[in-house]
C-alpha positions as a Markdown table, in Angstrom:
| # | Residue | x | y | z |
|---|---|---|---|---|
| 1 | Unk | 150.9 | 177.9 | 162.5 |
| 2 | Unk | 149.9 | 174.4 | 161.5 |
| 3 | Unk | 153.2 | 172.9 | 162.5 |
| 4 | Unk | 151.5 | 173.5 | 166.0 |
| 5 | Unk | 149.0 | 170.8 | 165.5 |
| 6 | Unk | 151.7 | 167.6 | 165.8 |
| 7 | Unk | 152.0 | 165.0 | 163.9 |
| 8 | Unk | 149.8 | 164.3 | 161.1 |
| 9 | Unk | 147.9 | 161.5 | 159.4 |
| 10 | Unk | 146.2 | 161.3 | 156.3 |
| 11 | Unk | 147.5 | 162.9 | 152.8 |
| 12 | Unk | 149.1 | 165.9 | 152.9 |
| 13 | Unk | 148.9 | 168.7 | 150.3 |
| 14 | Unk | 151.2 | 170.8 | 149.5 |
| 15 | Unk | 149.4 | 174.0 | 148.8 |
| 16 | Unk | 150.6 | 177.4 | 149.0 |
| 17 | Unk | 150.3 | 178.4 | 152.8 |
| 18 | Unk | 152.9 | 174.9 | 153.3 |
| 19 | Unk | 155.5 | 175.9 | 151.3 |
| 20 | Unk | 158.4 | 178.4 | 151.9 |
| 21 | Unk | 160.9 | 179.7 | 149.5 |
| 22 | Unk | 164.2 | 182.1 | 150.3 |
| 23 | Unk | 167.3 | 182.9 | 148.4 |
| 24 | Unk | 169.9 | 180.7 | 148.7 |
| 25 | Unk | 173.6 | 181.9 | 149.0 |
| 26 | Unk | 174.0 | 181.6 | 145.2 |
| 27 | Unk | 170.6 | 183.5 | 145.0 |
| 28 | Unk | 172.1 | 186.5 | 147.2 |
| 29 | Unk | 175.3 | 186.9 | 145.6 |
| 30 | Unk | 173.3 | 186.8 | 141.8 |
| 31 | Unk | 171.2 | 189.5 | 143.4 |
| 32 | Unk | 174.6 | 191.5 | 144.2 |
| 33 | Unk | 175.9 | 190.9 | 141.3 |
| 34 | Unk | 172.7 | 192.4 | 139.4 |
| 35 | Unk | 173.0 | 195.4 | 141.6 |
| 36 | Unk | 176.1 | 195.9 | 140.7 |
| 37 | Unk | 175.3 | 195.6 | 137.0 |
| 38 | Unk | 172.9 | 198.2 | 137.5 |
| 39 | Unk | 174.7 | 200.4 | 138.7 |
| 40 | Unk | 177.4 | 200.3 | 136.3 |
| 41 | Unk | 174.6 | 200.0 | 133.4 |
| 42 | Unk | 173.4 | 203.7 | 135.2 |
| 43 | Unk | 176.3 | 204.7 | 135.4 |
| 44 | Unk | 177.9 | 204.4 | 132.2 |
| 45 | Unk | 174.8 | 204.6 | 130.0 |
| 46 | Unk | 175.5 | 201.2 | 128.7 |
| 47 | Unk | 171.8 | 200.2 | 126.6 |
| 48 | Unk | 173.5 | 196.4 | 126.6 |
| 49 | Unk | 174.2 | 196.3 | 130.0 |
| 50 | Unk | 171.0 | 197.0 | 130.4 |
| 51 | Unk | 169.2 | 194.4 | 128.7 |
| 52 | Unk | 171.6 | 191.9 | 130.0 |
| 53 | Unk | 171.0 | 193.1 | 133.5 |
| 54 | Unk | 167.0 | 193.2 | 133.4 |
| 55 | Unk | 166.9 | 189.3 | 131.2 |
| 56 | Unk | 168.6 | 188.0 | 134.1 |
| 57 | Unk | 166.3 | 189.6 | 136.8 |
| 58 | Unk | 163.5 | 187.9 | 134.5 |
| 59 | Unk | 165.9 | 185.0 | 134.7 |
| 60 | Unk | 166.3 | 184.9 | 138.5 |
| 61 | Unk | 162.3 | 185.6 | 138.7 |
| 62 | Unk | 161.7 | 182.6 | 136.6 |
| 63 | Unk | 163.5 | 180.0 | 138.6 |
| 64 | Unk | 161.4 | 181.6 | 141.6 |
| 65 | Unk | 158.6 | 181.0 | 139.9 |
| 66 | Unk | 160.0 | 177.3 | 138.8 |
| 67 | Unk | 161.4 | 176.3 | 142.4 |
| 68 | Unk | 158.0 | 176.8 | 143.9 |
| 69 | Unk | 155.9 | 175.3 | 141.7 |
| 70 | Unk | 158.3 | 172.8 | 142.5 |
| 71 | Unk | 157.3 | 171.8 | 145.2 |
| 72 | Unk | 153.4 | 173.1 | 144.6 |
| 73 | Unk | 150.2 | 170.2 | 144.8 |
| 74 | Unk | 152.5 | 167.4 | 145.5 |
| 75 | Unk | 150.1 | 165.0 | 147.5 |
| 76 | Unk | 152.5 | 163.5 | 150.4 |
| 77 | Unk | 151.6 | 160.0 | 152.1 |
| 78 | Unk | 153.3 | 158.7 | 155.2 |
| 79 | Unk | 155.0 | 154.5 | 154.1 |
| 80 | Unk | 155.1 | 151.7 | 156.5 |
| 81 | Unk | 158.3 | 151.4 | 158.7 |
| 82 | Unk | 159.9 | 147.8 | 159.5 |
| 83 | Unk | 161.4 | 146.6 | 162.8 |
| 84 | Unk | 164.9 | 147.2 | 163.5 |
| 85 | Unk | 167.3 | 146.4 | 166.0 |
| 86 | Unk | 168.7 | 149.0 | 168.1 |
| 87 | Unk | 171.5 | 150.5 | 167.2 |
| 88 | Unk | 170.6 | 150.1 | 163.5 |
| 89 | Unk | 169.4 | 152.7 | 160.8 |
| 90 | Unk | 165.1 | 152.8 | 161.0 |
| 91 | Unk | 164.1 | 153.6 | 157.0 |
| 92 | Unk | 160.9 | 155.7 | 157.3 |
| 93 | Unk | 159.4 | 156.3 | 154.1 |
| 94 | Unk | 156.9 | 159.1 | 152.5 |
| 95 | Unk | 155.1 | 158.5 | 149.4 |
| 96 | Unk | 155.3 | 161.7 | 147.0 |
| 97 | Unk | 152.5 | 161.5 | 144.4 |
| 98 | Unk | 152.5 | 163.9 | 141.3 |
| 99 | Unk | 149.0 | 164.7 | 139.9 |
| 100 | Unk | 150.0 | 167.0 | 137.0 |
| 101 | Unk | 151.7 | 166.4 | 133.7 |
| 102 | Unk | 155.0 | 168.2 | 134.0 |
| 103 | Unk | 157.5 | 166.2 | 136.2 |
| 104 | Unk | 159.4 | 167.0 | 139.4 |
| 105 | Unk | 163.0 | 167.1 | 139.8 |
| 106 | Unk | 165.5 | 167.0 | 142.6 |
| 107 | Unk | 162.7 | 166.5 | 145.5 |
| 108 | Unk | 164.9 | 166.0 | 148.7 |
| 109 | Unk | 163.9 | 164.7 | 152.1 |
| 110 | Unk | 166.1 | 165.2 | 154.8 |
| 111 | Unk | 165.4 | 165.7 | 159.3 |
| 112 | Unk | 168.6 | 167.5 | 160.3 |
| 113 | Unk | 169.4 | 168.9 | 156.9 |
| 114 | Unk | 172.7 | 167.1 | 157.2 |
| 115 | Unk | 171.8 | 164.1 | 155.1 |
| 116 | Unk | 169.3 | 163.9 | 152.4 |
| 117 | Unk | 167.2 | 161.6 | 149.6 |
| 118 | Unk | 166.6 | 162.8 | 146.5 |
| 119 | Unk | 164.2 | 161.9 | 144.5 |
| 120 | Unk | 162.2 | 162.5 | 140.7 |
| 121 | Unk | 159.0 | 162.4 | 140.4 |
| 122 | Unk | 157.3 | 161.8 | 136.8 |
| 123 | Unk | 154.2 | 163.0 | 135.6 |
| 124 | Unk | 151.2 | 161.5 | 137.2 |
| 125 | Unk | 153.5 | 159.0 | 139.1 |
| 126 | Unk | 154.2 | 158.0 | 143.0 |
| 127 | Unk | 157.8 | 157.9 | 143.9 |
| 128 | Unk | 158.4 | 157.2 | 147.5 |
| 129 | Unk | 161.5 | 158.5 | 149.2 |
| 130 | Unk | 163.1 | 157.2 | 152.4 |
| 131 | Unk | 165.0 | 158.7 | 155.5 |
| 132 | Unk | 167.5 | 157.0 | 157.5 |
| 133 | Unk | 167.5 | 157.8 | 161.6 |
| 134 | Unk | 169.3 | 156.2 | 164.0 |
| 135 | Unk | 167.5 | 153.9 | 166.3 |
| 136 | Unk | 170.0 | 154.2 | 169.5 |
| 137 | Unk | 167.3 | 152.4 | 172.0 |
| 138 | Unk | 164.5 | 149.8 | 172.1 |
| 139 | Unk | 160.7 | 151.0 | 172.0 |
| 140 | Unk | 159.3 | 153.0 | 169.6 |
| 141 | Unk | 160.8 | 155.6 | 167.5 |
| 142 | Unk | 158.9 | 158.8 | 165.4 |
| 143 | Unk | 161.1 | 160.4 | 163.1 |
| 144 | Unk | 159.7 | 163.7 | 164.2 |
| 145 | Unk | 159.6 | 166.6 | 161.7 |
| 146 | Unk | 160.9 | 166.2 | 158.1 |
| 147 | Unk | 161.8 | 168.6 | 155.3 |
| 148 | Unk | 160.8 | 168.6 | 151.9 |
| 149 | Unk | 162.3 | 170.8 | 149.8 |
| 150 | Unk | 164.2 | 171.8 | 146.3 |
| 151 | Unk | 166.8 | 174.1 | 144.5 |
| 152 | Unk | 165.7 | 172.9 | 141.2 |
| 153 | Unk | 166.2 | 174.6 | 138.4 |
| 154 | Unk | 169.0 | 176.8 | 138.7 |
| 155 | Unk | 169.8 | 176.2 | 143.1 |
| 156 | Unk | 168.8 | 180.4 | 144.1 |
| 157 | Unk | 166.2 | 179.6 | 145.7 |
| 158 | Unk | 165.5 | 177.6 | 148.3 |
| 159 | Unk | 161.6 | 176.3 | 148.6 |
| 160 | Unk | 160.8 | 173.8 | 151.8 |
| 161 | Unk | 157.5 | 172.3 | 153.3 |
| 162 | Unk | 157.7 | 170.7 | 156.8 |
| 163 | Unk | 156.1 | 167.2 | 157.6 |
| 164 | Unk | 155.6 | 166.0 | 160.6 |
| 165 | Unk | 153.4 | 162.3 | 159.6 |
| 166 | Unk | 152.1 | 160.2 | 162.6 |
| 167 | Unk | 154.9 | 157.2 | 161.9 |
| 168 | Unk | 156.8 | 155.1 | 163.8 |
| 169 | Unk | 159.0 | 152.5 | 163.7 |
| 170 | Unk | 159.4 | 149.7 | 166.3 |
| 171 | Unk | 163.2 | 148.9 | 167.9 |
| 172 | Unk | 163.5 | 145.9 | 169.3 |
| 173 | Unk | 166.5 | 145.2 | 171.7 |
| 174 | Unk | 169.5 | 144.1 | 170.5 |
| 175 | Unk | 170.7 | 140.4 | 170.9 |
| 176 | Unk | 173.2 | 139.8 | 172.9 |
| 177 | Unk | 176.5 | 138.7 | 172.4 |
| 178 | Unk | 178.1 | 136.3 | 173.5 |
| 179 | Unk | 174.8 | 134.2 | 173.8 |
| 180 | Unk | 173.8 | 132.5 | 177.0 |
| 181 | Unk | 172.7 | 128.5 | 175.5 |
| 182 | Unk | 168.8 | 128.6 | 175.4 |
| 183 | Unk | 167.4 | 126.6 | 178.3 |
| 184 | Unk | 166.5 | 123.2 | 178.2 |
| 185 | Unk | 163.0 | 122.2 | 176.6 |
| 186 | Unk | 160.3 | 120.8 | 177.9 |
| 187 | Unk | 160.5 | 117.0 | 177.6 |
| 188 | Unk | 157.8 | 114.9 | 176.0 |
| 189 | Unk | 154.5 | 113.3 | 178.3 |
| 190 | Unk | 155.4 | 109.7 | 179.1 |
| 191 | Unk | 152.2 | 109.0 | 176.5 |
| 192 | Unk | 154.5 | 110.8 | 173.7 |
| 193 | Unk | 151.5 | 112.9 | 173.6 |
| 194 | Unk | 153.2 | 117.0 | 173.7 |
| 195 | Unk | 152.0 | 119.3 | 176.3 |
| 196 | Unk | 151.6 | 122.1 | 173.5 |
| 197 | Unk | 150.9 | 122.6 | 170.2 |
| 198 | Unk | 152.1 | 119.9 | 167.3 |
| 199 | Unk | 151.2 | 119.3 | 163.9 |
| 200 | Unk | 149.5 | 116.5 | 163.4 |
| 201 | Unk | 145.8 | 116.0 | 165.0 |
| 202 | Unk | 142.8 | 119.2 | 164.9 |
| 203 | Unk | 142.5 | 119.9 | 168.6 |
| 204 | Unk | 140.0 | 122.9 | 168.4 |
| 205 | Unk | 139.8 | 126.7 | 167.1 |
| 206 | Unk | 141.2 | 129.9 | 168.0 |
| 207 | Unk | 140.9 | 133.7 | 167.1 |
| 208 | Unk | 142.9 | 134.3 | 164.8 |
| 209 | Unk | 146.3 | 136.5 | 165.1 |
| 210 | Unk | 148.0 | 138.1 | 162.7 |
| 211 | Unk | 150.8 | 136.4 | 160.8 |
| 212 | Unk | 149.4 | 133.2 | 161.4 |
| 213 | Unk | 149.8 | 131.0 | 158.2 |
| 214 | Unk | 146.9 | 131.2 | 155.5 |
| 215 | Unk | 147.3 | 127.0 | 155.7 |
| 216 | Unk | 145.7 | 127.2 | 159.2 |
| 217 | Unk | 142.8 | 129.7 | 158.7 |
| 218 | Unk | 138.8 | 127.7 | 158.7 |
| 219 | Unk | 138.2 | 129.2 | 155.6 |
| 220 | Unk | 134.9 | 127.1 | 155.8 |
| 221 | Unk | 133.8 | 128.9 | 159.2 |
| 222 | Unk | 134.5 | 132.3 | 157.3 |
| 223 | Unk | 132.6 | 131.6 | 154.7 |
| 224 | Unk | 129.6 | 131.1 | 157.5 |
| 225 | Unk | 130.3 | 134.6 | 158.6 |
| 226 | Unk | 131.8 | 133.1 | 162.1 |
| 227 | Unk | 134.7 | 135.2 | 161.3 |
| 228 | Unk | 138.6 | 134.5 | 161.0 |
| 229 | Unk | 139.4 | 131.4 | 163.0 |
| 230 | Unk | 142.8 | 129.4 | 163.5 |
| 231 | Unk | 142.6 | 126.1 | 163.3 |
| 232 | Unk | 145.0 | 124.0 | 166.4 |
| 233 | Unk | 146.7 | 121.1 | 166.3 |
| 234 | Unk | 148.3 | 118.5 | 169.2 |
| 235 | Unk | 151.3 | 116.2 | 168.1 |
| 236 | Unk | 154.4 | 114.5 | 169.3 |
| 237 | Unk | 156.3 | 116.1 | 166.9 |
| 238 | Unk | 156.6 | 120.0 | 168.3 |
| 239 | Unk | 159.2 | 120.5 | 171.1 |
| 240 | Unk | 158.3 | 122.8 | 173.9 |
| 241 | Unk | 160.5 | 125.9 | 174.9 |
| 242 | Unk | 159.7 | 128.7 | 177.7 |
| 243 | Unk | 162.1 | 131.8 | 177.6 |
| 244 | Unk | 161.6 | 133.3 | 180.8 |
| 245 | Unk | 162.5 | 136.3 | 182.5 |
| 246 | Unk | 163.2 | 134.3 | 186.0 |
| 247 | Unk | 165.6 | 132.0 | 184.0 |
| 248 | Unk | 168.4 | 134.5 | 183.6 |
| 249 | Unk | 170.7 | 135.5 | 186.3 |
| 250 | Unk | 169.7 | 137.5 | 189.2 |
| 251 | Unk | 172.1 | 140.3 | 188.6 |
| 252 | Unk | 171.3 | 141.7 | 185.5 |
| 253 | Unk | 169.7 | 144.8 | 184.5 |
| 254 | Unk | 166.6 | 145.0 | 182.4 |
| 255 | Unk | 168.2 | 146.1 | 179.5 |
| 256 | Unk | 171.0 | 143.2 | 179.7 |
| 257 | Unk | 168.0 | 140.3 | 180.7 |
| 258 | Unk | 165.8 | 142.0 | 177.4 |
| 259 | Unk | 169.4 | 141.8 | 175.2 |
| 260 | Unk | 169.6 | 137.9 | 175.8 |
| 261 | Unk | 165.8 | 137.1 | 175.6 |
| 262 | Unk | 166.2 | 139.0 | 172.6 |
| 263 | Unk | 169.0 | 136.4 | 171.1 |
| 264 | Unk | 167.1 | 133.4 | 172.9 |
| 265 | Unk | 163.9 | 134.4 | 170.5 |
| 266 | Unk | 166.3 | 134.5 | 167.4 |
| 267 | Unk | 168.1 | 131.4 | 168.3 |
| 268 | Unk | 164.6 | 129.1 | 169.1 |
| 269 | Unk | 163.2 | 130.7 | 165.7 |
| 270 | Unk | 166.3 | 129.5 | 163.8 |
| 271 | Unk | 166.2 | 126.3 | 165.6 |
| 272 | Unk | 162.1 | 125.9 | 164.4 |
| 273 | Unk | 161.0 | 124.5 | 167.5 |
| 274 | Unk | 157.5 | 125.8 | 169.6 |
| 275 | Unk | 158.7 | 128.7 | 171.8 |
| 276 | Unk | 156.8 | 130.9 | 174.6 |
| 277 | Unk | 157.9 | 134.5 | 176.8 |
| 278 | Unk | 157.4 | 135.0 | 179.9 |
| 279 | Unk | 157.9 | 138.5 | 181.0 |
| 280 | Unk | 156.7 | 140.6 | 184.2 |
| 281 | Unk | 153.0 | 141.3 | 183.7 |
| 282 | Unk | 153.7 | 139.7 | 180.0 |
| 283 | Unk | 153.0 | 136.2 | 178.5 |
| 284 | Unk | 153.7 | 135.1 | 175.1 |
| 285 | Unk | 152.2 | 132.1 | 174.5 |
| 286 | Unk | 153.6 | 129.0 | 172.9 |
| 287 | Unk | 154.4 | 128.6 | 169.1 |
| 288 | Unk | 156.3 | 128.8 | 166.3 |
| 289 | Unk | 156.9 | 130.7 | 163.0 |
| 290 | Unk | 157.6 | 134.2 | 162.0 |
| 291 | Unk | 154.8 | 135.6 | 163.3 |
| 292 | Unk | 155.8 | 134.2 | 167.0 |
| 293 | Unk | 159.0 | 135.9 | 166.8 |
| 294 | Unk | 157.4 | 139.3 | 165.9 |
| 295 | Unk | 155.4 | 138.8 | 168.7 |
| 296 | Unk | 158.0 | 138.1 | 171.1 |
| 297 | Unk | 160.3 | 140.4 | 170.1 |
| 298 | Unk | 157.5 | 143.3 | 170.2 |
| 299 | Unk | 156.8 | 142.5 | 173.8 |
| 300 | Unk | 160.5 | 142.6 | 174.5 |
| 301 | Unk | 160.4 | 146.1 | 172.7 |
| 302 | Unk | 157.6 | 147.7 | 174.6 |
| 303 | Unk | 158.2 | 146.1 | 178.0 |
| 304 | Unk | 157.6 | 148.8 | 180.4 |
| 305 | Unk | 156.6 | 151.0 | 177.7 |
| 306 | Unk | 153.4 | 152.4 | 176.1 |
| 307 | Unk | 152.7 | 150.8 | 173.2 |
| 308 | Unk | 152.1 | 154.2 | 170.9 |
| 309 | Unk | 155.5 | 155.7 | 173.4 |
């Protein structure tokens, strides 16, 4: 009953009530073939076939035994997820952590039972495993409900734990290709003073974003208690770019005018210049780095989305 309470956050446990265990197919046919043993061991009064037959029952109850415990008080943490592209594979990672002194072998991780990672886990270790799922649109993917299981030792039985972790994993729109040329820059004031933001003369302070570079942080104002601030700075040198929605022809589709905004971000990054978005409802706004073109390309992926979709 608690896969009925979605997805998950937090550490999960795998304790008793989480795991399940059946017979495989090699577990059925053993168990014919003990029956069978039996039988002819009644049968026949054979005293050998006996004890053979009942030292493999302890056998196949052993590897029960082993198969669970398995799988039993692993501590299961959900891994951070990067971007992709869609149409690319989205790694989502879980982070198995053994508390005990015996190791784990053979720990697989799979969604459609198709394809699976498997992993060992020493004693008193963390191993993390990762899960490849396709990423066939833009927006924001959950892997949905994962398996955890093992055959270890001897591959009867069959022992499984379902997760189903709050994760996801961000698709941004794929660039197109062939590229439409990125539209002209802004050109310089006729003072050679830039309209945005250079490099070269303190203009003020901002809050600060995430990804901006440590270089640019008032570490003096933090140490005041004012909190994280960015410094800003005005130059000649920065050239000015605006990638706007209205700049693409009228006739495409969202989807098509997200694709080339999509290479018009990568190309303006590559290029190092100061870049801004402009999307319906959406503004982006000007500057540069890697942390400009997460930015732009996460608008791009949630446009006319939720942002937890």
């Amino acid at each position: 009953l608690f896969q009925l309470h979605g997805r998950e956050s937090g550490v999960i446990v795998l304790v008793q009530r989480r795991i399940f265990i059946l017979p495989t197919r090699q577990g059925l046919m053993f168990a014919v073939v003990l029956m069978v043993m039996l039988t002819g061991s009644i049968n026949y009064t054979l005293g050998l076939g006996f004890v053979l037959t009942f030292l493999l029952v302890a056998l196949g109850v052993n590897a029960m035994i082993h198969t669970f415990r398995n799988l039993a008080n692993l501590r299961v943490t959900a891994g951070r997820s990067h971007p992709v592209f869609a149409g690319d594979i989205a790694q989502f990672v879980v982070h198995l952590e053994n508390g005990a002194d015996t190791p784990r072998y053979a720990i697989g991780l799979t969604r459609d039972r198709r394809q699976a990672t498997f992993v060992d886990v020493p004693e008193r270790a963390i191993v993390p495993a990762s899960i490849g799922i396709p990423a066939p649109r833009r927006g924001v993917l959950h892997p949905g409900r994962l398996t955890l299981f093992t055959r270890f030792p001897l591959g009867l039985y069959y022992s499984w734990s379902y997760l189903e972790f709050d994760m996801r994993c961000l698709v941004y729109p794929r660039p197109a290709f062939p590229a439409i040329p990125l539209p002209p820059a802004a050109a310089n004031a006729g003072s050679g003073a830039e309209h945005g933001r250079g490099q070269e003369d303190f203009s003020g302070l901002r809050q600060y974003h995430v990804g901006d570079s440590p270089r640019h942080i008032a570490w003096k104002a933090a140490a005041r208690d004012q909190g994280l601030l960015t410094k800003q700075f005005s130059g000649r040198a920065d050239t000015e770019l605006w990638l706007d929605w209205a700049q693409l022809p009228p006739q495409m589709g969202v989807e098509e005018r997200l694709s080339h905004l999509a290479r018009w971000v990568l190309d303006a990054h590559a290029a190092a210049i100061s870049y801004g978005l402009r999307l319906p409802g959406v503004t982006v706004d000007l500057a540069a780095g890697e942390a400009q073109r997460e930015r732009c390309l996460e608008a791009l992926a949630l446009f006319e989305l939720g942002r937890d979709s």
